[in-house]
Every structure is written in C-alpha cells, then in structure tokens.
N, C-alpha and C positions, 0 to 999 in steps of 0.2 A: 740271777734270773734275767733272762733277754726276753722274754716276751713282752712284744709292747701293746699298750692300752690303743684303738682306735676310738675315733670320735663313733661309731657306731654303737661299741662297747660301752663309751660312757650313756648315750642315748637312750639305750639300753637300759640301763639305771634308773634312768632320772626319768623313764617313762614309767619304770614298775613303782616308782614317788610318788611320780606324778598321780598314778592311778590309786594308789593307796590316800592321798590327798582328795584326791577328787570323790570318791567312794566315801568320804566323812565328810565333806563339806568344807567350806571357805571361809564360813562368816567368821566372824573376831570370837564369836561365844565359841565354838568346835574349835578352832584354832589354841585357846584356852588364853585368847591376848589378854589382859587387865591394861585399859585404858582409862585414864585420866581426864574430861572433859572439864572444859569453861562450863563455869553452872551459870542460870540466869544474872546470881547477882556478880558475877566474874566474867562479863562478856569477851570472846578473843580477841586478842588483841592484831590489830591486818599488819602484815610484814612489810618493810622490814623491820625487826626486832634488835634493839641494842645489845653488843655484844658483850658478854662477860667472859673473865676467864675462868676455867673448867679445872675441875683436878683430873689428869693426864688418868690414875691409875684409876681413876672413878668413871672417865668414859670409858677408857678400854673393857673394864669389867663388863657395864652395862651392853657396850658392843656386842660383846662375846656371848652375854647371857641371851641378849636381843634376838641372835638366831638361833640360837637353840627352841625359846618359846618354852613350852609347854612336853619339848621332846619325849621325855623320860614315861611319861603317861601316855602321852597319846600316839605316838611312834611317828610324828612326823614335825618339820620345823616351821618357823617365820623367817627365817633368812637373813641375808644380807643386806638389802634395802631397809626393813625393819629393823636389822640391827643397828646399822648408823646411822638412822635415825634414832631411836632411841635411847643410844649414846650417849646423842646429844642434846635431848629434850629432854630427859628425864633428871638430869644433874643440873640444867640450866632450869626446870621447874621450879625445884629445890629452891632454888637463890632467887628465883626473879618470879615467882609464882605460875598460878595454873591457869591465868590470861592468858597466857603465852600457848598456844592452843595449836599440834596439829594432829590428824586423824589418821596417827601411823596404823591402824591397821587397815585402811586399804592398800598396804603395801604389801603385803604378803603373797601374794600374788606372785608377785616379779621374782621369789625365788628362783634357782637353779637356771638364770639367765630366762628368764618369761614362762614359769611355768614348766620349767624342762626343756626348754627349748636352745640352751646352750649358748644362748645370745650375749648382750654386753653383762659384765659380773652386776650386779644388781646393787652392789656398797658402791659402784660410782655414783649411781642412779642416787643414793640414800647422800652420799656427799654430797652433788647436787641441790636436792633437795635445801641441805642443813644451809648451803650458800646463799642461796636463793632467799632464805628465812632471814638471813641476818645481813647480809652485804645488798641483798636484790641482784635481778637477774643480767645485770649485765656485767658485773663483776661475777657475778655467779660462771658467765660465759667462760671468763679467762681464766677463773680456777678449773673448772671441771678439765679442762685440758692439761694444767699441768695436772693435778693430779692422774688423769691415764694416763700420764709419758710416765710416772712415779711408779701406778699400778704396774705398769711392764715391764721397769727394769729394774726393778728392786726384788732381791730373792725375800721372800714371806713365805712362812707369817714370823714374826719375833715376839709377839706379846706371847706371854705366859701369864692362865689364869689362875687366880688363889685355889681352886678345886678342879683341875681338869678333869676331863671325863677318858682321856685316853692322850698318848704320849708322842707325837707325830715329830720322826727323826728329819725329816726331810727338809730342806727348803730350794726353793724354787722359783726361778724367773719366766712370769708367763710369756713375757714376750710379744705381748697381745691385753687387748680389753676383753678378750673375748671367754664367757666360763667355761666354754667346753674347752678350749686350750690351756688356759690356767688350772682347770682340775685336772685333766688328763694327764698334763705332763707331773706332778704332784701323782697322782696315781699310779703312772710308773716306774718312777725316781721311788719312791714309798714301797710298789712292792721288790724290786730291785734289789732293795735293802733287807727286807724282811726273809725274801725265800719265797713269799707266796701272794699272790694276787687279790688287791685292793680291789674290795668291789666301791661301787658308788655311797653306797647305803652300808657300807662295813668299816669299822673305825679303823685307824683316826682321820680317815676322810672327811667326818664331819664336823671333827674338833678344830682340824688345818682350817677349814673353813670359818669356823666360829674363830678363828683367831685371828685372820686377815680381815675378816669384818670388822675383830679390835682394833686392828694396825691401821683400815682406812681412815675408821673414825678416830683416830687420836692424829692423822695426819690430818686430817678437815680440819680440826679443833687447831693444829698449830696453824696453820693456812689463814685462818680468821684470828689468831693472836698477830699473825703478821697485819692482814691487812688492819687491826685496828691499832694496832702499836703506828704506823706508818702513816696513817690514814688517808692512803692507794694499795692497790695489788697491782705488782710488775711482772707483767708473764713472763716466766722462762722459756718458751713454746710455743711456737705457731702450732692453732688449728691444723688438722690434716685437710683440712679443705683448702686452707692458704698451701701448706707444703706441694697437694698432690692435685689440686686441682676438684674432688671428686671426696666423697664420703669415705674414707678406709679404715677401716678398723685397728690397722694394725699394718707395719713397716715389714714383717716378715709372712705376707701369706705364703708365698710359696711353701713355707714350713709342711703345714697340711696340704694344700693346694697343689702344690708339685706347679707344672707349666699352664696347668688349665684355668687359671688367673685370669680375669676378661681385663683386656687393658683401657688405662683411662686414654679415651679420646682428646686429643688435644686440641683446644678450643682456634677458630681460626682467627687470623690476626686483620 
C-alpha cells in the first residue's frame, strides 16, 4: 500500500478526538483520572525530591496504562504527558510516600501535541516535568535535550505491555519532536504493512502510542539513575538554539516542509 498519510489526514483525526474530548469535558472526574493528593496531615513536599531507583518494568507498565486513562469506558485518553508522569510518580509514591505531590491531571490537556494540535509529543513535556521534580530545572535543561535527540532517532516503541490492547508491527524513527510527524510516519509504515489504512483513532495507533509513552518514561527513569549514580548529567547535545541559532524543532524540516522552510537569520557580527 503506497498511499501515504498527510499531516492534514492526521489533523483530521485528532480534531474528530479532539471534539469527542471536548463534547465530555476535561476535568480529572470526566477524564476518569484517580489522583492521589497530599492530605493536610501529609503536606507536599516543594521539589526538588530525592531520587530513588524505580523498577524499569513497573514504570513502563504504569506509562503505558497512564495514557490510556480511563479509554476503554469512556472512548477517549490522558495521554502522553500524563503517562510519564505517572510513571513516574506513582511507583516513586509507593517507596517514598504521597508527600511527594504532583497534580498530574492538569496534564491532560497536552494530549496529541496540545489538544490535537500536532505540536511537540507531549511524553517530552511529561520527562521534563519528572526532571524538573528531582534534578531541578537546570539540569532539567540539559536532559530534556538529550532526551529529543533520543526521541528522534530511536525507532519506537519497544516496551511490550503484560495485556496489550492491540499488536502494532511497526517501528519507526520520528525524526523530529514533533506528534504529527512521529505519528504520521507510524501511520503509514503501519498501514503499508497491514493492506489498509490507519486512522488516528483506529488501532494499534493508539497502543504504539501508549508504548512510546512506556519507552520515554523508562528513558527518564535511566537519565536520573545516571545523574544520581554520577552526581552531575553530561549533555550528549547541544540545544538547537546553540546548533542553529533559532528555536527548531527538528534537523529535517524539509521532510514535510519541502523548500518553504523560512530560513534562520544570521545574527550580525
């Protein structure tokens, strides 16, 4: 099968989510989130939080579970952002208690790159996050970089979950931070294979996705066993702001973009 997925196509998609999402509401109760709060006599505890280590197969699972949410019932998910985040909070609760306090359901939101919007994958946003919480944000800085150079050239997803919900043959290098290019291309590698065409909202689109949510969050998780075994993180990466001068998401627009790429200005000397 040659026909290929455009970013319109996927848009497409993720706007009939979108609206199916929006039509039910946002809040954590409609969502079907079950959160964990610091009670008065367990005050939160302010980050950053001391590191422990994780069991690998215990984040991934909860990753994986994290964006699916509430799917099965209510026909729509929490996502990526809320999966690795709760990853990783929810296994570190376990061992270090429910002081340790954060309010992953306003992330739900940042699904399918902002709402539909196809923007940065939203598990960097949730690594971020988990950095942030335990290293603080300026280490936080130099991970969330490497890990997008990771996000892009690594073909995902490889976790496999103890119950999957559908059996996705494919794997794929997004090439990019960006979700509408990492699903897309995933979308048509997928139907390519099958004979017939992957919608957005048609499995196992949304399993691949609940799995690369597992793979970030177990990649966070090693990333802060490094920095705290070492006690520094060594960037593999310059920022693209250092490389390119300018914010870019990604080393190959032209991919989609063809020539109409606005070029970075180069600053005078």
């Amino acid at each position: 099968m040659k026909e290929k997925l455009s970013r319109r196509d996927f848009v497409a998609g993720i706007g009939l989510a979108g609206a199916v999402i929006l039509g039910a509401g946002t809040s954590a109760i409609t969502l079907g989130i079950k959160e964990t709060h610091a009670s008065v006599e367990t005050p939160a505890v302010k980050p950053p939080w001391p590191w422990t280590k994780l069991d690998r197969k215990e984040v991934g699972e909860e990753g994986w579970k994290g964006w699916y949410g509430d799917f099965d019932k209510v026909g729509y998910y929490t996502g990526c952002a809320y999966g690795v985040v709760s990853a990783m909070l929810i296994p570190y609760q376990k061992k270090m208690g429910e002081k340790y306090y954060f309010p992953r359901e306003t992330l739900s939101s940042l699904r399918a790159g902002m709402m539909g919007g196809g923007g940065t994958c939203s598990a960097l946003i949730g690594a971020n996050i988990a950095f942030s919480l335990f290293a603080g944000p300026k280490v936080a800085d130099v991970m969330l970089v490497d890990i997008m150079h990771w996000y892009s050239i690594t073909p995902l997803p490889s976790f496999i979950p103890e119950n999957p919900k559908a059996d996705p043959k494919s794997k794929t290098v997004a090439d990019s931070i960006m979700c509408h290019a990492s699903v897309v291309k995933f979308m048509t590698k997928e139907s390519e294979a099958s004979g017939k065409k992957i919608g957005f909202l048609t499995q196992p689109r949304p399993e691949r996705c609940a799995r690369v949510t597992a793979d970030v969050a177990i990649k966070a998780m090693e990333m802060l066993d490094e920095w705290a075994k070492e006690g520094k993180y060594i960037a593999k990466y310059d920022s693209p702001l250092k490389t390119f001068g300018a914010p870019v998401p990604s080393e190959n627009c032209t991919t989609c973009h063809g020539t109409t790429v606005p070029s970075i200005p180069v600053a005078s000397k």
